[in-house]
Every structure is written in structure tokens, then in C-alpha cells.
C-alpha positions in Angstrom: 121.6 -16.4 5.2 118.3 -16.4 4.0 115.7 -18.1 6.1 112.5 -19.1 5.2 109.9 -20.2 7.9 106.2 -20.7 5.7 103.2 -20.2 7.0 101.4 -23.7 7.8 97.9 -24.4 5.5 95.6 -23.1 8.7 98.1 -19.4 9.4 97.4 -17.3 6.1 100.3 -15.0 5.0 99.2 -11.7 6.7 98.5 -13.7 9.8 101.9 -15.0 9.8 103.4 -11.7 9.7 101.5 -10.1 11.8 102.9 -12.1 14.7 106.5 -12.2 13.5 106.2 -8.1 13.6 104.0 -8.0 16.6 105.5 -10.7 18.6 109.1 -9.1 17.3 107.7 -5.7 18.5 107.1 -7.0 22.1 109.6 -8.8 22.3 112.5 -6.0 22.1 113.6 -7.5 18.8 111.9 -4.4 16.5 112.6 -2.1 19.9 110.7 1.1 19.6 112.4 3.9 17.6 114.2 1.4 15.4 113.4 0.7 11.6 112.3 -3.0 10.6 114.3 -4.6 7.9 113.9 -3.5 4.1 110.6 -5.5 2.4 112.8 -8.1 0.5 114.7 -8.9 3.5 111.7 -9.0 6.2 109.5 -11.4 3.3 112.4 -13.6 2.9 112.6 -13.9 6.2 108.9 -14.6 7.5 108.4 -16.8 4.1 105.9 -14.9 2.6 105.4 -13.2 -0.3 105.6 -9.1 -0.4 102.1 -8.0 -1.6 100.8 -9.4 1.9 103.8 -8.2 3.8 103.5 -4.7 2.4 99.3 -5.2 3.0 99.5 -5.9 6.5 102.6 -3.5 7.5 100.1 -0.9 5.9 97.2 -2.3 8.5 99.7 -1.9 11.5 100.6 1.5 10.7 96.9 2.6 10.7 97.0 1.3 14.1 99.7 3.0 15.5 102.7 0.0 15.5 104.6 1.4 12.9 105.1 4.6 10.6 105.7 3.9 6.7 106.9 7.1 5.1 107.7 6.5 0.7 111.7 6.3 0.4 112.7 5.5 4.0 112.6 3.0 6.2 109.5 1.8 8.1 110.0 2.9 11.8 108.9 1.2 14.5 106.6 3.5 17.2 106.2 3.6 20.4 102.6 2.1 20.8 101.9 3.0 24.1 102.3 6.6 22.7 100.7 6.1 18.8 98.4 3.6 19.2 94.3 3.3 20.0 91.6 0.6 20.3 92.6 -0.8 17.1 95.9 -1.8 18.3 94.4 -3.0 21.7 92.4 -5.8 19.6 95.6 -6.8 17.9 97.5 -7.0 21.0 94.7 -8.6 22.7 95.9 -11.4 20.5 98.9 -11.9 21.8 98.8 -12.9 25.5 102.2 -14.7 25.8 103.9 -11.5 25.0 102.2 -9.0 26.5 104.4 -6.0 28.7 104.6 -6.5 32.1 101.3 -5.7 33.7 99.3 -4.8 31.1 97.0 -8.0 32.3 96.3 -5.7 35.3 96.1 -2.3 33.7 93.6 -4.0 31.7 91.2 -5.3 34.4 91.6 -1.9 36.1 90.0 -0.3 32.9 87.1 -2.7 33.4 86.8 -2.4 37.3 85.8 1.4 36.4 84.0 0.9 32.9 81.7 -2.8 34.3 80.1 -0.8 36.8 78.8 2.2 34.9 77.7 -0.2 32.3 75.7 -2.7 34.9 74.4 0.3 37.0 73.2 1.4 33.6 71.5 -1.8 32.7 69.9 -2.0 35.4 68.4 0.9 35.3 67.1 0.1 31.8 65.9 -3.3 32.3 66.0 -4.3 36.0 64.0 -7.5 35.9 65.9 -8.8 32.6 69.1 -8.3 34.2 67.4 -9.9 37.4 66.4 -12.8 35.2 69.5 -13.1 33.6 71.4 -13.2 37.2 69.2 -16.1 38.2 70.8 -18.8 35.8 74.1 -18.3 38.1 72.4 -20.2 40.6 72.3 -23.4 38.3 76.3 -23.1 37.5 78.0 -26.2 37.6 81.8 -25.7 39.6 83.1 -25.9 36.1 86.0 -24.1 34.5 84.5 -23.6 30.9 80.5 -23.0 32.5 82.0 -20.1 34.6 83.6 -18.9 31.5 81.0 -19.1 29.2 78.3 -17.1 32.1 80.6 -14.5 33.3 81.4 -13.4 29.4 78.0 -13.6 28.5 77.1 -10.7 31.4 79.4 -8.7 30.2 77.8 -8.9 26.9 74.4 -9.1 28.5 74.9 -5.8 30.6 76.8 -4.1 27.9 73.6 -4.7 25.5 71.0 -3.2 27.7 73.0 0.0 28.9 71.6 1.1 25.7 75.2 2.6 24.4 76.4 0.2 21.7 80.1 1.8 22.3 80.5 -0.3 25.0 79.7 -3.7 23.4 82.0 -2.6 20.5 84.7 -2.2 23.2 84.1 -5.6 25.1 84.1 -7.5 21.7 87.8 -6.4 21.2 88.9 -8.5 24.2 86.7 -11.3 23.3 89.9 -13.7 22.4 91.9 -11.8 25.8 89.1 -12.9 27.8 88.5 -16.3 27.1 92.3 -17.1 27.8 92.4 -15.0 31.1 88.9 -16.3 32.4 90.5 -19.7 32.0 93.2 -19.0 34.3 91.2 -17.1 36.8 87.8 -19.9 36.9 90.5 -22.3 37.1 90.8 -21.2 40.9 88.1 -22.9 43.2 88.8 -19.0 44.9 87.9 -17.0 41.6 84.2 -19.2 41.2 83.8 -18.7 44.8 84.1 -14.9 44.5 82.1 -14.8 41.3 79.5 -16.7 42.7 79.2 -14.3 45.9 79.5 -11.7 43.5 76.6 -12.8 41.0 74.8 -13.2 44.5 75.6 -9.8 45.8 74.4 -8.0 42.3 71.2 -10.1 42.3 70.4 -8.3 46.1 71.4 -4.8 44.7 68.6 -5.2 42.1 66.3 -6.2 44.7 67.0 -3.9 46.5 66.4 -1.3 44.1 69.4 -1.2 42.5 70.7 1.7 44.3 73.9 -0.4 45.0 74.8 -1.9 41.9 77.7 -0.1 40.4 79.6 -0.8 44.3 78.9 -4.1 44.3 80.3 -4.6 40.4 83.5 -2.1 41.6 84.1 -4.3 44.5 84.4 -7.3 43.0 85.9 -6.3 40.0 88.8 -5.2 42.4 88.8 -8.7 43.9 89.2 -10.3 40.9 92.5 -7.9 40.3 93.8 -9.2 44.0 92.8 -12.7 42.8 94.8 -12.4 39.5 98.2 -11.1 40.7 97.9 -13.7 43.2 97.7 -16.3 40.3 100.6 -14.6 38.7 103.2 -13.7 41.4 102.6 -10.1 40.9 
């Protein structure tokens, strides 16, 4: 039976496919190892026409989700095995669907990378991260506020490490974070702790800065305690 489901006027083509195949990928539906339905078949099914079907399975192969070879059928990898940061921004994408614990995986990646970068900034530009830390003091207890600082840190102490790799890598989660930073400010526990730990990182610079990148380490791990919490981990 042919089954059409069209993209609405704000979900262009490619985007609409990239979900079904994504989504379908994470879901067990396109299991790893498997080949995806013939071109005809998969457009008539996601309700879209081939050119941007054939466009964006051509994107998702460059990225590791799939492997198109002329005259057989597209396979279906395992990610965890082809993919690379390219993939990680797509997936990022996709937080409803994401394997079990990747949430957690993920924040362990930036409980080891935040502190390099911040004991970096620091040393770099001490009193502009120390000025920067100061507007924590002024937060309201508000969900979005809380949000809104704790991103723009990241981006802050990311810009003045001086290594523009790390900014590049903290944009790709930009979408990831915004959805999980929501969850977590939405504790009165997870502003408490950030507020203790903007504290904490404002003394370490004072102090010379010798204890930065402990301080960061330490409450990025309390913020991965604080998550599973949330979630029933």
C-alpha cells in the first residue's frame, strides 16, 4: 500500500527525510547491518520526491549512517562504529530517540573537555573570565536565565582558550543543550549547584587560578549525578 505522509510548509523535503531515516535508524526499524528500502519505495513512502531523498541519503553516508555503493542496496551501518562529529550534530538533533545513555556519555565527554578549556581561558584572560563570572551573581532563579548564562560560558571559555576547535565542537550541541539545560535548570537542585559552582570558579581565579580545571571537573560530575537522578538512571 503506498503511503504518503508530506512534509508540512515549515519541514522542507530533506528535513523530512532525514528524520524518517534517522529516527527509523534509532529506532530498530533500519537495524544496523540491514539495507533501507529501494529509492521509489522509501520516496513514496516519506512523501517526497527522489532528487532530495537521493541528496540527503548521499549527506548521511558522508557521515557515517549509511553506505551507498552503485547497483546495490543502501546499507545501513553501525554508527557507533562509522560515524564522527558530523554525525554527532545530526544526532544531537534528535533527543527523543537517542540510545540508552548516550545523554550521560555525552556529559562525561564534557566533564573531561570543560575543564581543559576553562583552565585554559583562564590562563589567557583571567580578569575577563573573572568579569564574565560576576554577572552570575545577578541571575534571577529562572529556568531560561540559567540557560541562557551557563551556555554562554561555555561559549565564553571556549573563545578565549584560544583553540577555535573547541568552539566548533560546542556549537554542534548547541540545539542538544538547550533541550537538556531545560530539564536540568528546571531543578531548584541543578541552579543551586550551578550557582555554588559559578561561585567556586570565581575563587579559583582569585586565587590564582591554580584550581580551576578541579573545580570545573567537580561540578561537571555533579551535574552527571544530578541528571540520572532526573532521569531514573
Amino acid at each position: 500500500m503506498k503511503v504518503i505522509l508530506s512534509a508540512s510548509p515549515s519541514v522542507r523535503p530533506a528535513q523530512l527525510v532525514e528524520r524518517r531515516i534517522i529516527t527509523g535508524i534509532l529506532d530498530g526499524t533500519y537495524p544496523p547491518g540491514t539495507p533501507l528500502p529501494n529509492e521509489r519505495l522509501l520516496a513514496e513512502t516519506i512523501g517526497v520526491a527522489r532528487p532530495p531523498l537521493r541528496e540527503t541519503l548521499h549527506r548521511l553516508a558522508t557521515e557515517g549512517w549509511l553506505t551507498i555503493a552503485h547497483g546495490k542496496p543502501t546499507q545501513v551501518n553501525d554508527y557507533w562504529e562509522k560515524g564522527g562529529m558530523g554525525l554527532l550534530s545530526t544526532l544531537a538533533k534528535y533527543i527523543d530517540t537517542l540510545p540508552p545513555q548516550f545523554v550521560t556519555h555525552l556529559m562525561e565527554v564534557r566533564s573531561r573537555l570543560l575543564p581543559i578549556i576553562a583552565g585554559l581561558a583562564v590562563d589567557q584572560a583571567p580578569d575577563t573570565v573573572h568579569a564574565f563570572l560576576e554577572n552570575a551573581g545577578k541571575l534571577d532563579d529562572d529556568v531560561n536565565a540559567f540557560v541562557d548564562f551557563d551556555w554562554r560560558l561555555q561559549l565564553f571559555l571556549a573563545t578565549h582558550s584560544r583553540n577555535p576547535i573547541y568552539k566548533l565542537i560546542l556549537n554542534d550541541f548547541s540545539s542538544m543543550f538547550a533541550t537538556l539545560a531545560t530539564a536540568y535548570f528546571s531543578l531548584p537542585e541543578g541552579r543551586a549547584a550551578s550557582r555554588r559552582y559559578y561561585r567556586d570558579l570565581l575563587a579559583a581565579i582569585r586565587a590564582g587560578g591554580r584550581r580551576v580545571e578541579s573545580v570545573v571537573m567537580d561540578a561537571m560530575d555533579q551535574s552527571i549525578a544530578l541528571w540520572e537522578s532526573l532521569k531514573g538512571v
